[in-house]
N, C-alpha and C positions, 0 to 999 in steps of 0.2 A: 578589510577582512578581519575575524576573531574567529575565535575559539570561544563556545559558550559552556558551559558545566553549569549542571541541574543537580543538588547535593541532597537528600531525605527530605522532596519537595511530597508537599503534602495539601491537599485543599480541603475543606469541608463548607459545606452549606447548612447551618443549622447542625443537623445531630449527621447528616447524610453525607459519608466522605467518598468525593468525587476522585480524588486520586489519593494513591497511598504509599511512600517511602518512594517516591522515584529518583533516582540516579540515575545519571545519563551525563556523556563527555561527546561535542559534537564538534570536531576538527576543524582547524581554519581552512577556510575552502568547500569542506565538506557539503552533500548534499543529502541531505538525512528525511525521510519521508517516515513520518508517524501515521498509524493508520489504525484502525480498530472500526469497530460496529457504532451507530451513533451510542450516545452517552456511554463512551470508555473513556473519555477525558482530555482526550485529542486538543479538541479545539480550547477547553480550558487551560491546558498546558502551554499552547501556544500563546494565549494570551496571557499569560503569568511571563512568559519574554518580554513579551513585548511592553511590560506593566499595565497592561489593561483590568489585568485583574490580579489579587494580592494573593499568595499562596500562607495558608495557616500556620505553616512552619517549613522549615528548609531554606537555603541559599540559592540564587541566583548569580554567577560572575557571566561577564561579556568583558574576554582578554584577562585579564587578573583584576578588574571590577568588581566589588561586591555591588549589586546594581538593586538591591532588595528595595530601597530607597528613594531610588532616581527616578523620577520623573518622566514617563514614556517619551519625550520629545528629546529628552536630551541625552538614551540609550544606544542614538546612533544606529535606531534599526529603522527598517521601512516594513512596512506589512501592506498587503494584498488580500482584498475580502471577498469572498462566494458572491455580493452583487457590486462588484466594481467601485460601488460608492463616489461615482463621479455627479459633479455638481452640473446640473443640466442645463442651467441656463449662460454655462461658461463655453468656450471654446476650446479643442480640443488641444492646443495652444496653451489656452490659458490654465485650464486642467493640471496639469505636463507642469506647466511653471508658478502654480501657487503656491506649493511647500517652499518653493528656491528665494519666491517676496518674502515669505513671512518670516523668512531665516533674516533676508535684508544681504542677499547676494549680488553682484554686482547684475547688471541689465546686459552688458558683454560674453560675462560667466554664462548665464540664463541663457543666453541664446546660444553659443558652443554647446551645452550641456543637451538643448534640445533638440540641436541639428544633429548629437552624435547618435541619440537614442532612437531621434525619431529612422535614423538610416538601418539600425540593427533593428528596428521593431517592421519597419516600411508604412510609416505613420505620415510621409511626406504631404501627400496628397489630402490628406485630411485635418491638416494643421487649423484651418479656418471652420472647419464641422460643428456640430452642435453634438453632440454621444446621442438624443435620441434617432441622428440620420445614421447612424450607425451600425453595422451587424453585431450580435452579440460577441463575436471572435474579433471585432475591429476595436468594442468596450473593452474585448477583456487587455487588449495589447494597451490601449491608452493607460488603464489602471496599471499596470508593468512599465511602463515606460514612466509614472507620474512616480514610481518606487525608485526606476531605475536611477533616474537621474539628479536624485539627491545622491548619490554614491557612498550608501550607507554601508556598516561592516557586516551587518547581515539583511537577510532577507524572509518575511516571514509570510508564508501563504496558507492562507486557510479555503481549503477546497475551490480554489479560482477556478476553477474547470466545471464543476456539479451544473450548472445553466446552461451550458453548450451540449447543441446534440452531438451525437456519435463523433461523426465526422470531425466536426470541429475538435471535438475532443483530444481526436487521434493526431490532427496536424497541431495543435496548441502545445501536447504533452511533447515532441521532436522541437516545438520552437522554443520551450523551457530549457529542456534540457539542453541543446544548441546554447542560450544565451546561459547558463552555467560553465558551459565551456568557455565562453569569449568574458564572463564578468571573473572569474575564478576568486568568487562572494560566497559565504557561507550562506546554504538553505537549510532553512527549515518547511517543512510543506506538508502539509496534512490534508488525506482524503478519505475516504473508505472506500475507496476502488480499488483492490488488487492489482487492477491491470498498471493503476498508474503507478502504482507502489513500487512494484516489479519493474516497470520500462521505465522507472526517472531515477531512481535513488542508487547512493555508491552504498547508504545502509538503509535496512528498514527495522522500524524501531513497532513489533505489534501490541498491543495493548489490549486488554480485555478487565471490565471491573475497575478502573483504575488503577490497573498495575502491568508491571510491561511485562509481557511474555518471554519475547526473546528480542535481539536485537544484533543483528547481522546483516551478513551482504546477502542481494535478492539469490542468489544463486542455493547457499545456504539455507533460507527461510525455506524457500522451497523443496529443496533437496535430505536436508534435514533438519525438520523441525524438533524444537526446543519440549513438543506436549501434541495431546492432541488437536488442542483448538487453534493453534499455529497450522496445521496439517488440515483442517478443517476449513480453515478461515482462507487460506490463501491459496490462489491459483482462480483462475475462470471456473472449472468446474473443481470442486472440492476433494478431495481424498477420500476414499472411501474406506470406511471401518465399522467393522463387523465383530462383534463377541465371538470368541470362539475357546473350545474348552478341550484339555490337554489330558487325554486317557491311555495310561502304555504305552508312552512315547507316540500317537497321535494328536494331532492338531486334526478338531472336525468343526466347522463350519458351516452351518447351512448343510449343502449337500455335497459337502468337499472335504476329504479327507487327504492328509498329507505330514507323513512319516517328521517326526524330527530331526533326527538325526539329517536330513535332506536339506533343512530348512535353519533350524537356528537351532541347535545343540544345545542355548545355555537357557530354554526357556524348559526343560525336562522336570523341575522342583518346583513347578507351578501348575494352579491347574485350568486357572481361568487366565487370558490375555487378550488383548486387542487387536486384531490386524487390522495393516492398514495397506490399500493399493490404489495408486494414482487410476484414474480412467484410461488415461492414454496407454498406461501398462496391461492394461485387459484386452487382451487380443481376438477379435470375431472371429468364426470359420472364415474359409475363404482366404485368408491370408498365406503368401505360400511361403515356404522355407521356416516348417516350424522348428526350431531343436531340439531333440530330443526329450528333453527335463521337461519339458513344460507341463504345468498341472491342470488338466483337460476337465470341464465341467458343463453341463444344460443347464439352461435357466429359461424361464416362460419368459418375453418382451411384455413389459407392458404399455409402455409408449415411447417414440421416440423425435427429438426434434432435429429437423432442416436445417445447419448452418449455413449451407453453400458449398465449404471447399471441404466440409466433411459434418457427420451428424452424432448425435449423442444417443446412446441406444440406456435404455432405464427398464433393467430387468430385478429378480429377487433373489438373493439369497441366502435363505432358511428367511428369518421374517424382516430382512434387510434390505432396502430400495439400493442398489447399488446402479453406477453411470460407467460404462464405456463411450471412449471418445473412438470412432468409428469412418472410414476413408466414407465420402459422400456415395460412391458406387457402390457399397454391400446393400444386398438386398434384407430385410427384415423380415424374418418370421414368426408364427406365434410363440417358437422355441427354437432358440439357440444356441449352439455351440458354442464356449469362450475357451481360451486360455490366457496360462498367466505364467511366467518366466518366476521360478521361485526367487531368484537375486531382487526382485520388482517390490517382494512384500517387505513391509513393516511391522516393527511389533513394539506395542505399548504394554505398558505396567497396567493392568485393570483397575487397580485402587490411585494410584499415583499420575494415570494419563501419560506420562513421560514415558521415553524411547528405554527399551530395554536393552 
């Protein structure tokens, strides 16, 4: 296990700088999931751990290492690639146990090493296979198991999931997370899935433009974001934020109006702001036990989608596509009723994007 530290890491390609001043301190053990939009820098960063690629200025240590220097193989990390990168004409066997020859580990070592792995992965059965008789969630455990079992001090994934459908998805991100628990090995893991970001990481580290947003436990990211594209970017359905402008102690929105004094007192010396309200916080008619405060509005549907165990209703307001996340039994009309519990909204600086 280490501790890795990222010190005014910086990359450029040509005149084009792909990441910019990042710092970042990632705990021995820790499980840190970077995540961002494609080209925010994710998967460059990663591979500046791992020396695959050389960053234009800044420090890299792994433990108190200055590691700027060293040569990927002798970093002591394993990484894990979006297509498994397994050698097909090998077994899955022999897969598992290529890095442990080339090191020149004993052939006793090799075999414990792969009978421990292949038991937490359940790779038994398929020790003699070939990866293309394989499912794609059987690839991606061999490629984790071919990491696992050099018993390196970290672990570094880059979007190992993105190839699996749904499903697998969903049972792959529990058998991650699970074998974090059982290796207690520092991860680094990079996706641009929210959901994974949110269900695997102790932090999530977001990135936009090559520079990190914010970087916290999921609970936080979500709960209170760092700006708005932290608030934008993260959650299944997005945050919704709407202009709205501040006349005699009014907040008016769209077709909503709502006293300050009721709402946020310190935003009275401004006149333009942002709000922001999760979907799940916009409440349909129909629902019973409203409380009193709630700030009651119509808005026209313009469409809505079918989850299953509930649906997303996508109405306007003033010239703002806004999403409620809505119980699967409400019935949809052309025009609907909301409300919104005032504790639920958010509010940004309009020049600055950041929480006021």
């Amino acid at each position: 296990m280490a501790q890795v530290t990222l010190k005014d890491i910086s990359k450029s390609f040509g005149e084009r700088e792909i990441l910019k001043n990042i710092n970042l301190e990632i705990q021995d053990g820790e499980f840190v999931v970077l995540v961002g939009a494609s080209g925010c820098g994710k998967s460059t960063l990663l591979r500046m751990v791992a020396g695959l690629e050389h960053q234009t200025s800044g420090d890299i240590y792994i433990e108190d290492t200055l590691v700027n220097d060293v040569h990927p193989k002798d970093r002591d990390i394993a990484m894990v690639f979006q297509n498994y990168a397994l050698y097909p004409h090998l077994s899955v066997e022999k897969n598992i146990a290529l890095g442990l020859k080339v090191r020149k580990v004993a052939k006793c070592e090799i075999k414990r090493r792969i009978k421990r792995v292949c038991e937490i992965l359940k790779l038994e059965e398929y020790l003699k296979s070939k990866p293309k008789e394989l499912s794609g969630g059987q690839r991606q455990r061999v490629a984790l198991a071919r990491a696992i079992v050099r018993e390196p001090k970290v672990f570094l994934m880059d979007e190992p999931l993105s190839n699996l459908d749904a499903k697998l998805r969903s049972e792959m991100r529990s058998e991650i997370k699970k074998l974090h628990q059982k290796l207690k090995t520092t991860f680094i893991y990079v996706t641009h899935d929210q959901t994974e970001a949110l269900t695997m990481g102790d932090r999530i580290v977001v990135l936009n433009n090559g520079e990190i947003q914010q970087t916290d436990t999921p609970y936080n990211i979500y709960n209170h974001p760092a700006n708005v594209f932290v608030a934008t970017f993260m959650g299944t359905n997005p945050m919704n934020i709407m202009e709205a402008d501040v006349k005699n102690e009014i907040i008016v929105f769209g077709n909503i109006s709502v006293g300050v004094n009721s709402v946020m007192p310190f935003v009275k010396n401004v006149n333009k702001v942002l709000i922001g309200v999760r979907p799940e916080n916009i409440i349909p008619d129909g629902n019973p036990q409203f409380p009193f405060n709630l700030i009651k509005f119509s808005a026209k549907v313009t469409f809505e989608e079918n989850l299953g165990s509930y649906k997303n209703i996508y109405f306007n307001i003033g010239n703002k596509e806004c999403c409620c996340v809505a119980p699967a039994n409400i019935q949809t009309t052309s025009t609907m009723a909301f409300s919104i519990n005032p504790k639920d909204l958010m509010f940004f600086d309009y020049d600055t994007k950041k929480p006021i």
